[in-house]
C-alpha positions in Angstrom: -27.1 3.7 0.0 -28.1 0.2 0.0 -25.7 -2.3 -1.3 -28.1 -3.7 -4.1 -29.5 -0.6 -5.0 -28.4 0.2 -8.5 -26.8 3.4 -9.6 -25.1 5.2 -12.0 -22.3 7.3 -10.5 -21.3 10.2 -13.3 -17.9 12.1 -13.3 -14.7 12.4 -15.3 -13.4 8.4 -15.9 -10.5 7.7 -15.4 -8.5 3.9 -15.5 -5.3 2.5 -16.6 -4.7 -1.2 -17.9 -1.3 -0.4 -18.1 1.8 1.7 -17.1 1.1 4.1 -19.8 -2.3 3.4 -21.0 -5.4 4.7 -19.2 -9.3 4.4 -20.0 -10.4 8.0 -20.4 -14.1 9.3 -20.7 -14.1 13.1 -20.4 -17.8 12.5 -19.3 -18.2 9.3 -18.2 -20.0 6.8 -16.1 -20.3 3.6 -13.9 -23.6 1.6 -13.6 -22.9 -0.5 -10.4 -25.0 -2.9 -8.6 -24.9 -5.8 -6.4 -21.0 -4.5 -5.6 -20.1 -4.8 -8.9 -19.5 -3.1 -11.9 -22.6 -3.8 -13.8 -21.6 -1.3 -17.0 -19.4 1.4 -17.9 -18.4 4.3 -20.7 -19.9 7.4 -21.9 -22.3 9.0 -19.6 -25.3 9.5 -21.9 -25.1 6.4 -23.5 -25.7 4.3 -20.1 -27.9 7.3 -19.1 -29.9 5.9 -22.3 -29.4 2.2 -21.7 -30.2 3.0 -17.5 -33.4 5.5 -18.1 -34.5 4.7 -14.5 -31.3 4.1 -12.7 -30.5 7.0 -9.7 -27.3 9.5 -10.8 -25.2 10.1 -8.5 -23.1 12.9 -9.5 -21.4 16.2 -8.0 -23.6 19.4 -7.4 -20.2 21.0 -8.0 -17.8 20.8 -10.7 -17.4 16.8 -11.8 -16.3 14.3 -10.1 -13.0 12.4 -11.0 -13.9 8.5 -10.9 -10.9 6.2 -10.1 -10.6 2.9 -9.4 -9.8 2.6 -5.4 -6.6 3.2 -4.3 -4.0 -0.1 -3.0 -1.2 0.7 -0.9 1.1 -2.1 -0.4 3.1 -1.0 2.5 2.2 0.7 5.6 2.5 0.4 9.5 -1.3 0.9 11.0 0.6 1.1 14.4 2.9 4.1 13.2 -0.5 6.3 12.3 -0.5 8.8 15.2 2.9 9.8 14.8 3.2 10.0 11.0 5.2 12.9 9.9 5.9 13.9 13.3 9.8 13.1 13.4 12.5 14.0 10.9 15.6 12.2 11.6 17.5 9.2 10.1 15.9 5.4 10.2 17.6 4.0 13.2 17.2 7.0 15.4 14.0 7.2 14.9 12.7 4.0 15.3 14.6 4.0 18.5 13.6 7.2 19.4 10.2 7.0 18.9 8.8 4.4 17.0 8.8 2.0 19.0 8.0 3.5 22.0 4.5 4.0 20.2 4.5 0.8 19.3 5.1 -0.7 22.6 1.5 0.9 23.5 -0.3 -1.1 21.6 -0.3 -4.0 24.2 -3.1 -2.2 26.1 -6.2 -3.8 23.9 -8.4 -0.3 24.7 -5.9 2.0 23.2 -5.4 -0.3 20.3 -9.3 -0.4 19.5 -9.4 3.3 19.5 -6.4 3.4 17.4 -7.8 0.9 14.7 -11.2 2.8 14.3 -9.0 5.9 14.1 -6.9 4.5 11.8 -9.4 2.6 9.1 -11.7 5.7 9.2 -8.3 8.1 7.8 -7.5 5.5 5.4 -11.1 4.9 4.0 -10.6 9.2 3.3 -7.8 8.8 1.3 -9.7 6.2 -1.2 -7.6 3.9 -0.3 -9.9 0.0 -0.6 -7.0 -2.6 -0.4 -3.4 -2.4 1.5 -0.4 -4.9 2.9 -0.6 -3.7 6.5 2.5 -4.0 9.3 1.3 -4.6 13.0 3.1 -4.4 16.2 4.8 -7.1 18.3 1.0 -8.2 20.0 -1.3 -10.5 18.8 -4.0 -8.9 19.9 -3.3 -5.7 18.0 -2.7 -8.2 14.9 -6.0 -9.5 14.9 -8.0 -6.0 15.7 -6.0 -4.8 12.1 -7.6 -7.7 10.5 -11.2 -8.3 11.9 -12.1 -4.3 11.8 -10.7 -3.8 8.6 -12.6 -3.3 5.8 -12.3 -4.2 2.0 -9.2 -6.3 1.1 -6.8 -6.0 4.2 -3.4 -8.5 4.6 -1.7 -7.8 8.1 1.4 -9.2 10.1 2.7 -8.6 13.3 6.3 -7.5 13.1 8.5 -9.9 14.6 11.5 -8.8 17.0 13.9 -11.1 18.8 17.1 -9.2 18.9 18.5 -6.2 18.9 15.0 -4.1 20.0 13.9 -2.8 23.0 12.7 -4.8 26.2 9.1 -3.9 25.6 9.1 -4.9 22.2 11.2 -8.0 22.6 10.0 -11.2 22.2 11.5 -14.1 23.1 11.8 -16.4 19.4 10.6 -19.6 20.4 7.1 -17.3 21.4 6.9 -15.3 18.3 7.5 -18.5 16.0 4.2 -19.7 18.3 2.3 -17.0 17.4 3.4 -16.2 13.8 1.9 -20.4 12.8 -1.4 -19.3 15.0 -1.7 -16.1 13.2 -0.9 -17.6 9.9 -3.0 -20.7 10.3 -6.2 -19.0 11.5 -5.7 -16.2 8.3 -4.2 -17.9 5.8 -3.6 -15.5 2.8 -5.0 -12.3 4.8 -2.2 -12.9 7.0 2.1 -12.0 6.0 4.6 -13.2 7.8 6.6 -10.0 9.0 10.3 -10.0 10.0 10.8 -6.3 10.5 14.0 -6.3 9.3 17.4 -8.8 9.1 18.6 -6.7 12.3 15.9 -7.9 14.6 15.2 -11.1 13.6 18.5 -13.5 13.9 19.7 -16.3 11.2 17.5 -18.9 12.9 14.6 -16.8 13.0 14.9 -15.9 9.5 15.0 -19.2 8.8 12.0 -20.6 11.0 9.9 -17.7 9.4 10.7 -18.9 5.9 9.3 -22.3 7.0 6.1 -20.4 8.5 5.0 -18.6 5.5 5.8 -22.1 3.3 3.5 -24.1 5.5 0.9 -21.8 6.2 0.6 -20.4 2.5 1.5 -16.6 3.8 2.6 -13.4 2.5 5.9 -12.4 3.9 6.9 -8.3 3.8 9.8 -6.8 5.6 12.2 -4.3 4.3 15.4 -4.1 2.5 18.0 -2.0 2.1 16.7 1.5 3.4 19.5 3.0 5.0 23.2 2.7 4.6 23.7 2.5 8.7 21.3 -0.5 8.7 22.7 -2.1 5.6 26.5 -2.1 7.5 24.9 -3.6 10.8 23.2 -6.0 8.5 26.8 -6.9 7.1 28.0 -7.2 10.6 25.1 -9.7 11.8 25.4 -11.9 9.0 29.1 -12.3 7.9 28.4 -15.8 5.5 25.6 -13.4 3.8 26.9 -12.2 0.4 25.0 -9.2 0.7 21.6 -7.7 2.5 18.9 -9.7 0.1 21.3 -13.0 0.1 20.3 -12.6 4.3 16.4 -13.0 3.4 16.9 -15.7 0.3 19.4 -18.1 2.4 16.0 -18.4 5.1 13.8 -18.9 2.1 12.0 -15.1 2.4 12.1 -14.7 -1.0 9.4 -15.3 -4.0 6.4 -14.6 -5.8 4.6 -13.4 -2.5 7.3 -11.8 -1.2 7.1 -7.9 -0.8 9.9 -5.5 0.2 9.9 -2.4 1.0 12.6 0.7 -0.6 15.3 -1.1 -2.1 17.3 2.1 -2.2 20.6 0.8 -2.0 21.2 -2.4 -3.9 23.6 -4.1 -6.2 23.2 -5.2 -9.6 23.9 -8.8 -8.5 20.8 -8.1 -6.0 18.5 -6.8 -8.4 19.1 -10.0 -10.4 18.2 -12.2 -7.5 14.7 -10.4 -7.0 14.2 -10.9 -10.5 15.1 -14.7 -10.6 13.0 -14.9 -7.1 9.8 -13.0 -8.5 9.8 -10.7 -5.4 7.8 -7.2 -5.5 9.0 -4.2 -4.4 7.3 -1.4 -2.7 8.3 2.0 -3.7 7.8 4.3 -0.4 8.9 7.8 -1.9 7.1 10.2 0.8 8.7 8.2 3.3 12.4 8.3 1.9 12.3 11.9 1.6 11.2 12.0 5.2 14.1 9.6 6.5 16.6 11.5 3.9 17.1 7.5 3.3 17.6 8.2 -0.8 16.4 8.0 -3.9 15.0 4.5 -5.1 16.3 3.9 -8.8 13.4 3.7 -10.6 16.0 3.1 -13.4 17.0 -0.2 -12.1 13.4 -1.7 -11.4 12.5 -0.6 -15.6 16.1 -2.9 -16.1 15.5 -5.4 -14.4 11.6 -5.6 -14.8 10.8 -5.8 -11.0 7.3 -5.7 -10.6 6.2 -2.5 -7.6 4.1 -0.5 -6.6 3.5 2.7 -4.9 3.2 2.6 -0.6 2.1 5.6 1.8 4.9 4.1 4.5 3.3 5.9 7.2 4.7 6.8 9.5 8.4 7.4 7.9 5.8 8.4 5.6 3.8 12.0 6.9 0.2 11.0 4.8 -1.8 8.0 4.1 -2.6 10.2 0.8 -2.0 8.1 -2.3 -2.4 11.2 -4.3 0.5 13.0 -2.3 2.7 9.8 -2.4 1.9 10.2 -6.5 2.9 13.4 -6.2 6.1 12.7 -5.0 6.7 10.0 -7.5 6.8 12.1 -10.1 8.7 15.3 -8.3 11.8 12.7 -7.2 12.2 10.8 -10.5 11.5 13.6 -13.3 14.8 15.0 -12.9 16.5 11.8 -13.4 14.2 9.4 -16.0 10.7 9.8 -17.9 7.8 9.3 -15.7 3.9 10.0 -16.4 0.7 11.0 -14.3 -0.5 8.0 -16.1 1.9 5.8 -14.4 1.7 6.9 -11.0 -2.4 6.2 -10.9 -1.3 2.6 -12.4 1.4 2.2 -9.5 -1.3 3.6 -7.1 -4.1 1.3 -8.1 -3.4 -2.3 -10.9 0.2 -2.5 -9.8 -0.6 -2.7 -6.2 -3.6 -5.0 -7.3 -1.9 -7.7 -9.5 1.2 -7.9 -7.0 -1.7 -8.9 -4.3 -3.0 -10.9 -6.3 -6.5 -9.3 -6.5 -6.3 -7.5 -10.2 -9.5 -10.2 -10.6 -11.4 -8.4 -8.2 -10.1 -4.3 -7.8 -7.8 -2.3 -9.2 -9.2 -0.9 -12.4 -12.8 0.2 -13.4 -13.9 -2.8 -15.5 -17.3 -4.6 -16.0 -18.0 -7.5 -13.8 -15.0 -6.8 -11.1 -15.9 -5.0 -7.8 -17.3 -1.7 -7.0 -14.6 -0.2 -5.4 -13.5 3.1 -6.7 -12.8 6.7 -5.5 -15.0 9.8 -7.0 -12.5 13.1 -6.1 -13.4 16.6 -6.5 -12.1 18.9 -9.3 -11.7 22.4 -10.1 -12.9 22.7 -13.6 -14.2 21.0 -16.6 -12.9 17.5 -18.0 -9.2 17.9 -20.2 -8.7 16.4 -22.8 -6.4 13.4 -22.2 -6.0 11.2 -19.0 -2.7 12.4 -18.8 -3.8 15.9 -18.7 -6.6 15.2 -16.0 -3.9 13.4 -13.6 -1.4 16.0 -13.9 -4.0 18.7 -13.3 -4.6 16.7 -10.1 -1.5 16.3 -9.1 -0.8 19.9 -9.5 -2.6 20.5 -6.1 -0.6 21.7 -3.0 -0.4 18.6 -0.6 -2.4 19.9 1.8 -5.3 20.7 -0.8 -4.9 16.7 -1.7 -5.3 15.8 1.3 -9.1 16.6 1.0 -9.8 15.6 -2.4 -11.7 12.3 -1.6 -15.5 13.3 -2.2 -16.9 9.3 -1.3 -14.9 6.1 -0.9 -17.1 3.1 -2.0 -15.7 -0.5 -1.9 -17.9 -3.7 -3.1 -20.6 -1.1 -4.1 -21.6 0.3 -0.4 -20.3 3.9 0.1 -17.5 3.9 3.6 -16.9 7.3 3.5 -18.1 10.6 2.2 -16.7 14.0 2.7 
């Protein structure tokens, strides 16, 4: 379909504006052109404003239109292996991790990998994501140059505590974090993988990076309680694990951190007075058996987050299955709504990068880039109702939902 070709793409509508409030046309429609959003609403009324325009619509049962999916925390590196390992987080990163990762330094297996690994991701509807690399360069800048839509990548940076293969001497990866950061700018986040392989000084040098170069920065914090007592035993002056990234300057508006499972009150303030955004990886901490994160205490403390596949602690690029699991691992404990986990899916991941302007909810004028997913039935008759009649799928039958991926109007996949 050519990019300037306009369309009307019909199906069940579906968008939220806010964690509890959703757009909802039981019969509904998008008029798109030039990669945008030219119109949208009820079906017959642009059918009668469009009289000429192509429909593109299910032979089936409808579609469900959504806007495209943005997950704010995965490791592109990690994709082979997702959901092939079921132990705790240090083991397995040990274990086998990072022996995967260590592959990546041959360029040819890393080319294969990235086509591999951008074609799964456009079949989960996924258009926008905050993306961890390996060690190499090279494998850095394959993430970003292949990628399409809205990509931000960074090359984890190890220089303690990590395997010989993986290892990088600090004065090198301090090099190469400026060249990468430089040559990117915003597409590019400055990535310590976590406090235990990056030492004070490093931590400190990144900080400087990401201020000069205008980066992101992502690591993660607080995931399991075997790396938050190594973390204590590395840095002794620290008052806690998040007072380790603030004291090197990791911390702010741009800043976004993955799980958060185990923290303090006193460090749930300082992400609040720092603006940083959490990632909330909840496939993936049932895989590690790393915890429940308190949704309670983000709702307290009004952290903004948003929902991450985590692959491969996480076993399925699938936002829907990460939804899924949102609302299985906190209904037991505090309310939670379909509603809300298509927001945390979609705007929440969008306005924490920064590109709400652009993606993240169907609205005229923004970008094209949306997810039509097949259904079993006939519209309901709230939003709510749709999403949970979604979400009521096995996880292997959501795994194969996606019908056609499009991003800036041009369809990039289609079942």
């Amino acid at each position: 379909m050519a990019l300037q070709e306009k369309t009307l793409w019909r199906g069940i509508l579906s968008s939220p504006y806010g964690a509890d409030a959703c757009r909802f046309h039981p019969d509904g429609g998008l008029v798109v052109q030039g990669g945008r959003i030219e119109a949208l609403g009820d079906f017959d009324s642009l059918r009668s404003a469009f009289p000429r325009v192509a429909v593109v619509q299910s032979p089936h049962e409808p579609w469900l239109l959504l806007p495209g999916f943005v997950d704010v925390h995965l490791h592109w590196v990690q994709n082979r292996v997702k959901g092939s390992f079921q132990e705790a987080l240090l083991p397995w990163l040990q274990n086998h991790i990072w022996p995967e990762e260590a592959r990546f330094v041959d360029s040819a297996f890393a080319e294969v990998m990235v086509e591999r690994f951008y074609s799964e991701l456009a079949s989960k509807g996924t258009v926008a994501a905050m993306i961890y690399s390996s060690v190499h360069a090279s494998a850095c800048r394959l993430a970003l140059s292949k990628g399409y839509g809205r990509m931000i990548v960074g090359d984890v940076v190890m220089t303690q505590n990590s395997p010989p293969d993986l290892l990088t001497d600090e004065d090198v990866a301090l090099a190469q974090v400026r060249e990468l950061g430089r040559e990117f700018g915003d597409r590019y986040a400055v990535t310590p993988r976590f406090a235990i392989t990056c030492g004070e000084s490093c931590l400190d040098r990144l900080g400087q990076a990401a201020a000069d170069n205008g980066n992101w920065i992502q690591s993660h914090l607080s995931e399991n309680t075997d790396e938050i007592a190594w973390v204590k035993k590395l840095f002794p002056k620290a008052a806690h694990y998040t007072d380790v990234y603030d004291r090197a300057g990791l911390l702010g508006e741009r800043t976004i951190l993955g799980h958060c499972i185990h923290l303090s009150d006193n460090e749930w303030r300082l992400l609040k007075a720092r603006g940083v955004n959490v990632a909330h990886c909840p496939t993936s901490n049932r895989a590690l058996r790393s915890g429940r994160m308190p949704l309670e205490k983000l709702r307290e403390f009004d952290i903004p987050f948003a929902l991450a596949s985590d692959i491969g602690g996480g076993p399925s690029l699938s936002p829907l299955n990460v939804m899924k699991a949102f609302l299985e691992d906190h209904a037991p404990f505090t309310r939670v709504t379909a509603t809300e986990a298509l927001f945390r899916s979609t705007l929440a991941g969008a306005e924490i990068l920064r590109m709400d302007h652009r993606l993240g909810s169907l609205v005229q004028g923004k970008e094209a880039s949306f997810v039509a997913l097949k259904t079993n039935g006939p519209a309901k008759n709230t939003a709510e109702e749709q999403l949970r009649d979604l979400l009521s799928n096995d996880p292997d039958d959501l795994e194969n939902l996606v019908a056609s991926t499009v991003v800036d109007g041009k369809v990039i996949y289609t079942a």
